[in-house]
C-alpha positions in Angstrom: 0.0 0.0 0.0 1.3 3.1 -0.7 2.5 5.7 1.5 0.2 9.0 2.3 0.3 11.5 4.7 -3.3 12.0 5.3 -3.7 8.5 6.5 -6.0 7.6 9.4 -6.1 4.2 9.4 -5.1 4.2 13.2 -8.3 6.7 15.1 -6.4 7.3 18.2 -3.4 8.3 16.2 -5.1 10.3 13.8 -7.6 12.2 16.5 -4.3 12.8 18.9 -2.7 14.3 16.2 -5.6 16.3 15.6 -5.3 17.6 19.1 -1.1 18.2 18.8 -2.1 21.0 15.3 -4.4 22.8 17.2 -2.2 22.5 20.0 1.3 23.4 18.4 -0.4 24.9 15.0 3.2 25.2 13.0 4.1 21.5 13.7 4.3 19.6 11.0 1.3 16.6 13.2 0.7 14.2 10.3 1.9 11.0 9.2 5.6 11.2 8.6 7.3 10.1 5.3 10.5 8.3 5.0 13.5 10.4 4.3 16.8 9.6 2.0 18.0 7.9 -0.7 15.1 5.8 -2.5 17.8 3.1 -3.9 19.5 2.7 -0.8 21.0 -0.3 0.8 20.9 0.9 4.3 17.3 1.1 5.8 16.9 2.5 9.1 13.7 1.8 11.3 13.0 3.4 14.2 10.1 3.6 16.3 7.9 6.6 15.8 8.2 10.4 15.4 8.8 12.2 18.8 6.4 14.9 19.2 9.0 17.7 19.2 11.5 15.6 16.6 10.2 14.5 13.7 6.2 15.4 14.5 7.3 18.9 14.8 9.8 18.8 11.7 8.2 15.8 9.4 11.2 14.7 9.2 12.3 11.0 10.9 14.5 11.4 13.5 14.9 15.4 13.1 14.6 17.9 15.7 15.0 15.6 18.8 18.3 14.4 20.4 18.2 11.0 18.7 18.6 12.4 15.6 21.9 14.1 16.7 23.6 11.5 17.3 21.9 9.1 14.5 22.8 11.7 11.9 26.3 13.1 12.8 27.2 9.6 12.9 25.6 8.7 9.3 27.9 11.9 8.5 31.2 10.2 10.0 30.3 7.0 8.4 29.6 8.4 5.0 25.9 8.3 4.8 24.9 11.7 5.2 26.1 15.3 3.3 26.2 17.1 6.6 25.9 16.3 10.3 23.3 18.9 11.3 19.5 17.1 11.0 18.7 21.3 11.7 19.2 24.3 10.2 19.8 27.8 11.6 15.8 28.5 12.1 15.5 25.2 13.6 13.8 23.2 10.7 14.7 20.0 9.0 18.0 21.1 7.1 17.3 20.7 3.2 21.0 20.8 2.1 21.5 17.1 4.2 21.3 14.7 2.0 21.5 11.1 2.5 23.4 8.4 0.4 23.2 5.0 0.0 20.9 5.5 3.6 16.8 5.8 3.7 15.7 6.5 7.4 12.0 5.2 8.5 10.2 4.5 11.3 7.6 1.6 12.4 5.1 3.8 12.9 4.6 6.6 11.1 2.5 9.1 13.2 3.1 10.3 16.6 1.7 8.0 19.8 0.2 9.5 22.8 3.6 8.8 25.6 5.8 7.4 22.5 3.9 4.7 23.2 2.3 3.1 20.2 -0.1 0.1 20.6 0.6 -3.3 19.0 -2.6 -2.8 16.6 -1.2 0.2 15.7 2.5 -1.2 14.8 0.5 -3.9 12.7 -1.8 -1.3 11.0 1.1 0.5 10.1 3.5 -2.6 9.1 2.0 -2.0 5.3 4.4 0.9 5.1 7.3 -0.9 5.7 6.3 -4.1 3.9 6.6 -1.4 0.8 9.9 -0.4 2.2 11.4 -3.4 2.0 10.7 -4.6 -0.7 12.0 -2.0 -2.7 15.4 -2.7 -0.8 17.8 -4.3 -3.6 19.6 -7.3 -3.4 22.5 -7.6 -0.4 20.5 -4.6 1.2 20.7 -4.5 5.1 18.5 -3.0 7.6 19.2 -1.4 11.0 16.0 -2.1 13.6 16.7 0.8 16.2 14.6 -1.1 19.4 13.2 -4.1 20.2 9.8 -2.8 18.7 11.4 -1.9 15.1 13.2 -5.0 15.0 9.8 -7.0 15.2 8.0 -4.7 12.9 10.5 -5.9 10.4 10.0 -9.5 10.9 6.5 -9.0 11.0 6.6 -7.2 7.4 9.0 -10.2 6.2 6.6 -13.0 7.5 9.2 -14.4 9.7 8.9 -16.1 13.3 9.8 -14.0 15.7 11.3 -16.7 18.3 13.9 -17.4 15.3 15.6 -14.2 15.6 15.6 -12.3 18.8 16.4 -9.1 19.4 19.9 -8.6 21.1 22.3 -5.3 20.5 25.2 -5.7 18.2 23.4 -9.0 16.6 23.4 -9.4 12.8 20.8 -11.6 11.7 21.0 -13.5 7.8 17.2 -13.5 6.9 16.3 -16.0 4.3 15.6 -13.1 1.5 18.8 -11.7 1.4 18.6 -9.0 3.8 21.1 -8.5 6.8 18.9 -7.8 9.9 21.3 -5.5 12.4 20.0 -5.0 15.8 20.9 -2.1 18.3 19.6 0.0 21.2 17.2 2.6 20.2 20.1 6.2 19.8 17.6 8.1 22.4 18.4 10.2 25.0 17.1 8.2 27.9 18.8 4.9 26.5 22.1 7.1 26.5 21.7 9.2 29.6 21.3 5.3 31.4 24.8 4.6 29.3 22.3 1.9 28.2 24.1 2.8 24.7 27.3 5.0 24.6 28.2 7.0 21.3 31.0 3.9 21.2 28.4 1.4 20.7 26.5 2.9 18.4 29.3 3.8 15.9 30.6 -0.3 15.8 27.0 -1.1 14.8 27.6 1.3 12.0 31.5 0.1 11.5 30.1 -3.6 11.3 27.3 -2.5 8.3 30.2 0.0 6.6 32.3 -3.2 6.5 29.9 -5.9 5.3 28.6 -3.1 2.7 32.1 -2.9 1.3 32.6 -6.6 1.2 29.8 -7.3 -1.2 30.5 -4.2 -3.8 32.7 -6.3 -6.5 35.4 -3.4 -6.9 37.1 -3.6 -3.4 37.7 -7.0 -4.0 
């Protein structure tokens, strides 16, 4: 199904976001779209637009403190144009670019507490069944959380008791795709040194490295 950003297939979604336009009138409050390169081999799923991040940007992972340390380190890694998600007014800044990198999230609109409910992951697993399949071949994904990581084996059709969620795991799914787990880059995960910068940046060492290993003119 394809992606729109006046979907309301989830009511308490759609009605709370309602309430967040009237509330903060120059957020963006809809449904927010994926952001990068549309032939990528890097996906990146997170779990859903924070309300002053992406909900106020429309922009994943823009505007919040995840997104500072997600894009500066697609920047050192070579993903990303620039390291600032923001420009000087504060708005998603349009001169970053990604490359090779498409950044997403499980579900698309902002939950009430950043809490979405599991009908509402599964409502909004279409989206990323889309996603996927338009990865190419040797593509790898990067499930940011415990809930992203099963939203992608639930797009995939896969059992989830055959590939559990574990930081710093790399799991071969039978279509190809690399399945690469870490701790969600937010700020409570890093103020509880639950992830470090460290951490985060040898997920991104470990993809950079298998990435290189299957393009036929490094070898």
């Amino acid at each position: 199904m394809e992606f729109s950003t006046a979907c309301r297939l989830c009511p308490r979604l759609a009605n709370f976001l309602d309430e967040v336009r009237q509330a903060h009138p120059d957020y963006y409050a809809h449904p927010v779209p994926s952001f990068g390169d549309a032939q990528a081999r890097l996906l990146i799923v997170g779990l859903a637009p924070g309300m002053h991040g992406a909900n106020r940007t429309g922009r994943p992972f823009t505007g919040d403190f995840a997104g500072k340390l997600l894009y500066s380190t697609l920047y050192q890694f070579g993903f990303a144009s620039q390291a600032e998600p923001l420009n000087m007014a504060g708005q998603a800044n349009a001169e970053l670019i990604l490359s090779d990198c498409r950044v997403t999230n499980a579900v698309r609109c902002l939950p009430p507490q950043n809490k979405p409910e599991p009908a509402e992951v599964r409502q909004c697993n279409q989206y990323l069944v889309a996603e996927l399949a338009s990865l190419p071949l040797g593509a790898v994904v990067l499930a940011l959380g415990a809930i992203a990581h099963l939203a992608v084996l639930c797009a995939l059709g896969l059992q989830i008791k055959d590939y559990k969620f574990t930081h710093g795991v790399r799991h071969a799914l039978p279509n190809g795709i690399m399945l690469y787990d870490s701790y969600h880059c937010s700020r409570y995960n890093t103020q509880t040194k639950r992830l470090n910068e460290a951490m985060f940046h040898a997920i991104f060492s470990a993809i950079t490295l298998y990435l290189h290993s299957l393009d036929p003119n490094n070898k």
